[in-house]
N, C-alpha and C positions, 0 to 999 in steps of 0.2 A: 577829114575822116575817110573819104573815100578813098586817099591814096593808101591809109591807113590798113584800111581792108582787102585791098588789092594784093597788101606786102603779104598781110598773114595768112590768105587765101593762097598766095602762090608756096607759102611755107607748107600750109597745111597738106596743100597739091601733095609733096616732096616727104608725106609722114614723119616730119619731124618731130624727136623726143621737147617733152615738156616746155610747151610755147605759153611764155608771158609778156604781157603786154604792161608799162608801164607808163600812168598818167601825169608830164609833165608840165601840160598847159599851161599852170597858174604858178609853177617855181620856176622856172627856166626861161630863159631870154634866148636861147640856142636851137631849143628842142621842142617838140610837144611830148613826142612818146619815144620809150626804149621799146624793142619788142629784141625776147633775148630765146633763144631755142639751143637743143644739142643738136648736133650734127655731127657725123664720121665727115672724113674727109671725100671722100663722093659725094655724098647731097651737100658740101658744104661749095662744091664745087658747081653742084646744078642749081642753089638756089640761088647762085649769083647768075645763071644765064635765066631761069626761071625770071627772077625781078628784073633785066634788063627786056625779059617780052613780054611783061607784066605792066611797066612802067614807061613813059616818053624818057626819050635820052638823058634831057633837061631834070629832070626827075630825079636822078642819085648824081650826086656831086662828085662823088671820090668813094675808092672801094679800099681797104689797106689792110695788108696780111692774106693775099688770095694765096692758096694750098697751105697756110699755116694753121695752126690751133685755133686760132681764135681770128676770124674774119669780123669787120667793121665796116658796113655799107654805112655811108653819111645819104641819106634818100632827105636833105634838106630838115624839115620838121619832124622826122622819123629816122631813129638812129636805130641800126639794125644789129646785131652781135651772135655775131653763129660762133658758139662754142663747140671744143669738142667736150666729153663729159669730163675729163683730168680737168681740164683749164676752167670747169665751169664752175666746180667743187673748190678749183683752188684759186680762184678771182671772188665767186661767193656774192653774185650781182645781188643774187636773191636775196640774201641775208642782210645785207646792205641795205637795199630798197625796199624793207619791211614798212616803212611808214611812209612810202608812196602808194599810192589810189594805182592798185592793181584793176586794169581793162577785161582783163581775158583772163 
C-alpha cells in the first residue's frame, strides 16, 4: 500500500484528469491494483520521471508505449495506465472494471 500511495501522490503532484484506483488483491495472481488516469502527452511524459523519483529502480519493472496514447508502467503489484482522453473513452477500463472494489 505504501508503494501504492507513493504512485498516486506523484500523479496527483502532476494534476492529472480523473485518477482511479482499482482493487485487485483478491482476483488477481499478477497485480494488486490498476490505477488508471488521463494524461496529454506532457504529463504523461513527466509522470513517468515523476514515478522513477518517487520510486527505488527495482520498483517499476518495464514502462511500454512511452510518448504514445496510452502508456503502461508495470510498478510489479501496481499496474499504471496513463491514458490520453481518446484512448481512454475508447479502451473503456472504467466501464469494464465496474465490478471491481474501486480504491480512490
Amino acid at each position: 500500500m505504501k508503494k501504492l500511495n507513493k504512485i498516486v501522490e506523484a500523479l496527483e503532484n502532476l494534476k492529472v484528469k480523473d485518477l482511479a484506483v482499482y482493487d485487485f488483491e483478491k482476483t488477481s495472481p499478477f497485480y494488486d491494483y490498476f490505477v488508471i488516469c488521463t494524461t496529454n502527452e506532457r504529463q504523461g511524459s513527466a509522470a513517468i520521471n515523476h514515478l522513477k523519483k518517487a520510486l527505488e529502480a527495482e520498483e517499476i519493472r518495464h514502462i511500454e508505449g512511452k510518448g504514445g496514447s496510452w502508456v503502461l508502467i508495470d510498478c510489479h503489484e501496481v499496474i499504471v495506465h496513463l491514458f490520453t482522453e481518446e484512448d481512454r473513452q475508447y479502451y473503456a477500463f472504467d466501464k469494464r472494471l465496474m465490478d471491481v472494489k474501486r480504491v480512490k
